[in-house]
C-alpha positions in Angstrom: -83.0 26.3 132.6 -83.6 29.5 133.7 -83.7 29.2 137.3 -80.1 29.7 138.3 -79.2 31.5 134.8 -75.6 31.3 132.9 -74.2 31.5 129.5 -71.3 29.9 128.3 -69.3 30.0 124.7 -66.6 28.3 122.9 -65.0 29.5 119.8 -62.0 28.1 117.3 -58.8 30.1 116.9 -55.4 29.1 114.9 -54.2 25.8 116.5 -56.1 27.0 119.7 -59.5 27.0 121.5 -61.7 29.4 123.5 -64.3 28.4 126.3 -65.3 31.4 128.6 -68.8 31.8 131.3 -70.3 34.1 133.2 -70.3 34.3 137.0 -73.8 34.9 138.2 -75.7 32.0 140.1 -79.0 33.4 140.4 -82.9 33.0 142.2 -84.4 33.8 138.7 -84.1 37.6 139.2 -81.9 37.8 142.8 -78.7 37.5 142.2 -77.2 35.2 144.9 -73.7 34.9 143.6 -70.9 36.4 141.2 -68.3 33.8 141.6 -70.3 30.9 140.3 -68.0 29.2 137.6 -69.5 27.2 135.2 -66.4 25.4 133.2 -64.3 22.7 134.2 -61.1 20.5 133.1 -61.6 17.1 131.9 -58.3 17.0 131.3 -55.0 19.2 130.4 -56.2 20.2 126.9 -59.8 19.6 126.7 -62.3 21.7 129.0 -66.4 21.8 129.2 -68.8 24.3 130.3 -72.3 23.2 131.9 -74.5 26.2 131.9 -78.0 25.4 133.2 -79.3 24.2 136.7 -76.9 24.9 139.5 -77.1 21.6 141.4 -76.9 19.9 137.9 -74.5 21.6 136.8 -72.1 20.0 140.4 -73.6 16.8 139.9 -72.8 16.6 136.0 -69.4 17.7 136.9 -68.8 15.4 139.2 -70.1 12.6 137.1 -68.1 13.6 134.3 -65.1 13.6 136.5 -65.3 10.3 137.6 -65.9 8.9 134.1 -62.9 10.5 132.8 -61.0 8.9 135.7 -62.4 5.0 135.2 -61.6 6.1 131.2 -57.8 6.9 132.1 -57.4 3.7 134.2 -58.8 2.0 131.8 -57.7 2.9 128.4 -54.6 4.3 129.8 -54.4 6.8 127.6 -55.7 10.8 128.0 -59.8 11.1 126.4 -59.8 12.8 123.5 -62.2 16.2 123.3 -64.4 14.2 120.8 -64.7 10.7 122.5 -65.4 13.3 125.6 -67.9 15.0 124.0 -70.1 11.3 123.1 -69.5 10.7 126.9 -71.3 13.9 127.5 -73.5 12.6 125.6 -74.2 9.4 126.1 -74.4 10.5 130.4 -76.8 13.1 129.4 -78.6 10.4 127.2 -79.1 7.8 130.1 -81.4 10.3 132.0 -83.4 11.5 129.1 -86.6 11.0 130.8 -85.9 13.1 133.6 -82.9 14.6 132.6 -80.2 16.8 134.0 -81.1 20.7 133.3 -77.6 21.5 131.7 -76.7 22.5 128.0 -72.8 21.2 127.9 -70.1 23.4 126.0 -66.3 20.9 124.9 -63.7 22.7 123.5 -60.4 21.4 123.5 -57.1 20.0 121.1 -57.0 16.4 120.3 -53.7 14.6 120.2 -53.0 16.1 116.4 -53.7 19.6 117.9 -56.6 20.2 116.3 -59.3 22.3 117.9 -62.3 20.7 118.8 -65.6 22.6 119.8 -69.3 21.0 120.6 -72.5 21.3 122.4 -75.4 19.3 123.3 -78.5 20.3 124.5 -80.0 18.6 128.0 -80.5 15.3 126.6 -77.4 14.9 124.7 -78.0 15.4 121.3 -74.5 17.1 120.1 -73.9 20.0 117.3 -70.9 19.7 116.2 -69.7 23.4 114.7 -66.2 24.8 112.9 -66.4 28.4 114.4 -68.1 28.6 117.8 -71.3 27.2 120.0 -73.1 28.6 122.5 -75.9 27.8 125.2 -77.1 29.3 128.5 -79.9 31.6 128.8 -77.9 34.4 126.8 -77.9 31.9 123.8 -79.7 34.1 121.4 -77.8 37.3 122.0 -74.3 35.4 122.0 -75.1 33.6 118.6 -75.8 37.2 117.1 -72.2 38.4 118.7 -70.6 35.7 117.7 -72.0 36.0 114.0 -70.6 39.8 113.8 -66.9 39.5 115.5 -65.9 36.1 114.4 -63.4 35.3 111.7 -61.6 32.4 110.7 -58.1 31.5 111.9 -57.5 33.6 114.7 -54.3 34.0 116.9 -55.1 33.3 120.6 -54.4 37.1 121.4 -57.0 37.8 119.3 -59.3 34.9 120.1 -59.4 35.9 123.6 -60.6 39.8 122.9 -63.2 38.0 120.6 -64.6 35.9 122.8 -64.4 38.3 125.4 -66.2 40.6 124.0 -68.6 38.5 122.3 -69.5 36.9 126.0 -69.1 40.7 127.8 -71.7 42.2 125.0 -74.2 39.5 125.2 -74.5 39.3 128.8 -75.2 42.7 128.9 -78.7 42.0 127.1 -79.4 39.6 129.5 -80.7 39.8 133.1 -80.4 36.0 134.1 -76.4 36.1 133.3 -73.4 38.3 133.6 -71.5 39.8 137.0 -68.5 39.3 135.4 -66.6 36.3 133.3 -63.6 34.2 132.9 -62.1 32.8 129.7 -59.6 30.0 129.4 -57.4 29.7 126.1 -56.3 26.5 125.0 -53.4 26.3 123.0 -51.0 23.0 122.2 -48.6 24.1 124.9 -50.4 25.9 127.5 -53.7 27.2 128.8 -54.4 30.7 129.8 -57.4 31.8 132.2 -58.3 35.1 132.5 -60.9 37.0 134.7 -63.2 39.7 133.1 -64.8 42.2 134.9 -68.5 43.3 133.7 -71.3 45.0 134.6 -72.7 44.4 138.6 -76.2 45.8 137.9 
């Protein structure tokens, strides 16, 4: 897991959703890249963040991508962040004996615009949270961030400078992620991605 390094965070607003990653794709310590991003649509409104191993991290995506597709087709209907998340899940759980090195990060609004946030860890077992989830290997350091700027109901102005500096903060204290970040807000009628810049040391 700590190979290519990555952190990634989601956090519930007011009717809206935050999911925000680092850039660095590392060699353990050398830094190889600081454009490296780590979350992804599934759809329009729901968005997931695969921290971990880099080539897992493409392969999941790509996986996850074509199972959201055959779900379209099929159900002919958009997935909903929480029937995404158990597919997550249930992917991650089919290789569980030599499984794919990523800790996923959903956040998204269902149909009711609710917001929706959950993780798993590399064999799918999913944690389910009201305020925010983390994972990467800046976990640690973004859970005690998180703990100290978070408050309930937050507008997505606010939201964003939370989770931006809850992400920018934690990074800082660790070497295997940072070089920079990028948020995306979810709201009911639009989603808003925004670039951070960090420390390049």
């Amino acid at each position: 897991m700590e190979l290519n390094g990555g952190s990634c965070i989601a956090m519930v607003g007011k009717g809206c959703v935050a999911i925000a990653c680092d850039l660095r794709l590392g060699n353990q310590a050398l830094t190889v890249a600081c454009n490296f991003e780590k979350v992804f649509p599934a759809t329009d409104r729901t968005y997931f963040g695969l921290p971990g191993l880099a080539s897992d991290t493409i392969t999941v995506r790509d996986k996850l991508r074509q199972r959201v597709n055959l779900y379209g087709m099929k159900e002919e209907r958009t997935i909903e962040p929480e029937t995404f998340c158990h597919l997550v899940s249930s992917t991650l759980y089919e290789r569980r004996f030599g499984p794919y090195f990523v800790e996923p990060v959903v956040a998204g609004l269902n149909s009711k615009d609710e917001p929706f946030i959950a993780a798993t860890d590399l064999i799918g077992c999913i944690n389910f949270a009201k305020d925010f989830v983390v994972s990467g290997t800046a976990s640690e350091k973004l859970f005690g961030m998180a703990e100290s700027l978070w408050e309930p109901d937050l507008e997505p102005e606010d939201l964003f400078e939370t989770v931006s500096q809850t992400l920018l903060n934690a990074v800082d204290r660790d070497a295997y992620s940072g070089w920079g970040a990028v948020v995306w807000i979810i709201e009911k009628d639009k989603v808003t991605k925004r670039w951070l810049k960090a420390r390049m040391d």
